[in-house]
C-alpha positions in Angstrom: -9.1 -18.5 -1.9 -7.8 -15.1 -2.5 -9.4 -11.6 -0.9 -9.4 -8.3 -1.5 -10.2 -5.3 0.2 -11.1 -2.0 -2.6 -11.5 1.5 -1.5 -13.6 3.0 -4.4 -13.4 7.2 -4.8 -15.3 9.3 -6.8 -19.1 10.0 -7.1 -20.2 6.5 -5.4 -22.6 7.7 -3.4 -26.4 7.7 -4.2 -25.7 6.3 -7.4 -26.7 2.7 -6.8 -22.8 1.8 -6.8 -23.6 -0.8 -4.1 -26.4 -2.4 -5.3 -24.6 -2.5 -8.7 -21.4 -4.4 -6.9 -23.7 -6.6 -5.0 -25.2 -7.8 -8.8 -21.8 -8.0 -10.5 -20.2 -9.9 -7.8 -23.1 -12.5 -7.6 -22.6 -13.4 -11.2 -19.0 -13.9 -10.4 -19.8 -16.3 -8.0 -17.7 -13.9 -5.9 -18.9 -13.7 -1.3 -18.0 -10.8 0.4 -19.5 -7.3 1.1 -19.6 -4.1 -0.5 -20.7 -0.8 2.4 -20.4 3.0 2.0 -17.8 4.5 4.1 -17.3 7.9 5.3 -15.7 10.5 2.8 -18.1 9.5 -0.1 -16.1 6.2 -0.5 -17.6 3.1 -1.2 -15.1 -0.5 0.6 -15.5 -4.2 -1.2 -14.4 -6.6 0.5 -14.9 -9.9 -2.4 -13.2 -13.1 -1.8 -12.5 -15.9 -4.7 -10.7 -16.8 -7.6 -7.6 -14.4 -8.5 -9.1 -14.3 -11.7 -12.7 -13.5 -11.0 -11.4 -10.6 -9.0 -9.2 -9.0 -11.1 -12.9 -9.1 -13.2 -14.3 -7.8 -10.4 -11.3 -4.6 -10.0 -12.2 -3.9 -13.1 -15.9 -3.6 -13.2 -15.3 -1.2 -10.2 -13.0 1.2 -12.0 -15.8 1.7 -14.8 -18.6 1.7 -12.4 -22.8 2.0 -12.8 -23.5 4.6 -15.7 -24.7 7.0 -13.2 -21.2 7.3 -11.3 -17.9 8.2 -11.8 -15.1 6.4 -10.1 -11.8 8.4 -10.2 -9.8 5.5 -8.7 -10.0 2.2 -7.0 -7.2 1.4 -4.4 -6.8 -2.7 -3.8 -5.4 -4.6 -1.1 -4.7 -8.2 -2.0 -4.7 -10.5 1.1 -5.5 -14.3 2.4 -9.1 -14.8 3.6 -9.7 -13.1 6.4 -13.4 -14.3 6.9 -15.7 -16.7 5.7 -18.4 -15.0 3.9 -21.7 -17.3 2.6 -22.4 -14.5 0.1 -22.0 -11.2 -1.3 -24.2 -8.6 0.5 -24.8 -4.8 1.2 -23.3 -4.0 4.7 -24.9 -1.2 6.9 
């Protein structure tokens, strides 16, 4: 299994960005964790197929209608966890 580890930036904040990754990811079939970090960034950390994810990089660089992403900055690594599902972190 493949992971990544996305730094979102733009306007992600109070836009429902998370609760719009959390949705997309699920149908993916993707487990991770998708938080709001400091600087108005949003951080997903998704683990699966390569394929699934590069989905995934892609759904976050257009983002929920209400936001707009300027970039997405990916880190592709091994597992670095085991997650049992895809979830908001606080």
């Amino acid at each position: 299994m493949v992971e990544i580890n996305a730094l979102v930036l733009g306007r992600v904040h109070g836009i429902g960005f998370r609760y719009f990754t959390v949705q997309k990811a699920k149908k993916l079939g993707l487990k991770g964790f998708v938080k709001n970090v400091p600087g108005g960034k949003v951080e997903v950390v998704a683990q699966g197929s390569k394929e699934k994810l590069e989905l995934l990089v892609k759904i976050l660089e257009e983002g929920p209608c209400l936001g707009h992403v300027e970039e997405v900055k990916v880190e592709w690594q091994k597992e670095t966890k085991k997650f049992d599902e895809f979830s908001i972190e606080f």
